[in-house]
Structure formats: C-alpha cells, structure tokens
N, C-alpha and C positions, 0 to 999 in steps of 0.2 A: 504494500500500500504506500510506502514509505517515494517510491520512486516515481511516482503519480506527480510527488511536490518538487520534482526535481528541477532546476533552474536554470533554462539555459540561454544564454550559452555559459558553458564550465569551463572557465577561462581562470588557472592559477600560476602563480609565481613560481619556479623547477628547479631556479639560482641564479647568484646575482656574481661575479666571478669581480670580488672586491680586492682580491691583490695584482690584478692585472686588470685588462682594461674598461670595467666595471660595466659590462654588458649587463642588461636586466633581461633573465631568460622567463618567457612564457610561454607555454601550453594550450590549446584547446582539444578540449574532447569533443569532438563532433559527434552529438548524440542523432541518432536513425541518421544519419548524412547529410543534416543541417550544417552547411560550411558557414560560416560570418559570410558578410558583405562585405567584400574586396575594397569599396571607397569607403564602408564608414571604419573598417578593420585598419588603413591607413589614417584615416582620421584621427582618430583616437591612439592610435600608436605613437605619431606625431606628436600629438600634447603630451604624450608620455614620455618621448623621448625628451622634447622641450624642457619637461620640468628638471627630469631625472639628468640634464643634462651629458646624458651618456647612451650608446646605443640603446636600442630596445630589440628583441626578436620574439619572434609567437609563433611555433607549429602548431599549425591544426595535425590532428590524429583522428584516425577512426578507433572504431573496437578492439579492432585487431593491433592497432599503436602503428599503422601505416601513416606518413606524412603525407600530407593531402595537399597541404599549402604553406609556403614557408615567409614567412618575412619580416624585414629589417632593417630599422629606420633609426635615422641619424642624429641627432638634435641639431635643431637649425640657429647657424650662427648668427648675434641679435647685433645689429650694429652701434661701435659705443657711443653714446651721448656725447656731444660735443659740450 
C-alpha cells in the first residue's frame, strides 16, 4: 500500500566528491519509465549548479539501474560588479 504514496520523481543526492573537484552527484529512478523533462531537468540543474557553484550531474536509471539519460551542468560565471 505503502508505494501507492510514492513521489515522483525520486531524485536523491549519491555524492558530492569534496576533496576534488566538488561535483554534486545525482540520481533518478525513473519509476514505470517516466524520464524528467529534458528542458525543465536542465532548468533546475542550472540553479543548482549556480548556487552550489560547482558542477552538478543527474543519471536517470530505470529498474534495472540502466542509464537512460545523463547530464551535467556547469555553474554559470556571474560577471563582477564594477
């Protein structure tokens, strides 16, 4: 019954590789083979990267832990204040 409430998309954190180049690594489990949306999946990857000012990356997965779609985004350099 429990999996009826299940939330998706199941999009968690897998590691963040903080003595080198502080990539923030993420996951989705693509439940029945619901993939993200491609533009709002860069969307939101983007202010993630922004914030986190450091790479971001997200594999989608299926069931089986098959890579479906991989991607990874850069934070965007802010120009400084004069």
């Amino acid at each position: 019954m429990a999996r009826q409430y299940d939330v998706d998309p199941n999009i968690e954190v897998v590691d963040v590789d903080l003595a080198g180049d502080r990539r923030l690594m993420l996951r989705h489990a693509a439940m029945k083979g619901a993939q993200l949306n491609e533009t709002d999946a860069k969307r939101v990857l983007q202010h993630l990267a922004d914030l986190w000012s450091y790479d971001v990356s997200l594999v989608e997965v299926d069931a089986a832990d098959t890579v479906l779609k991989e991607y990874v985004l850069n934070p965007r350099t802010l120009a400084a204040a004069a």
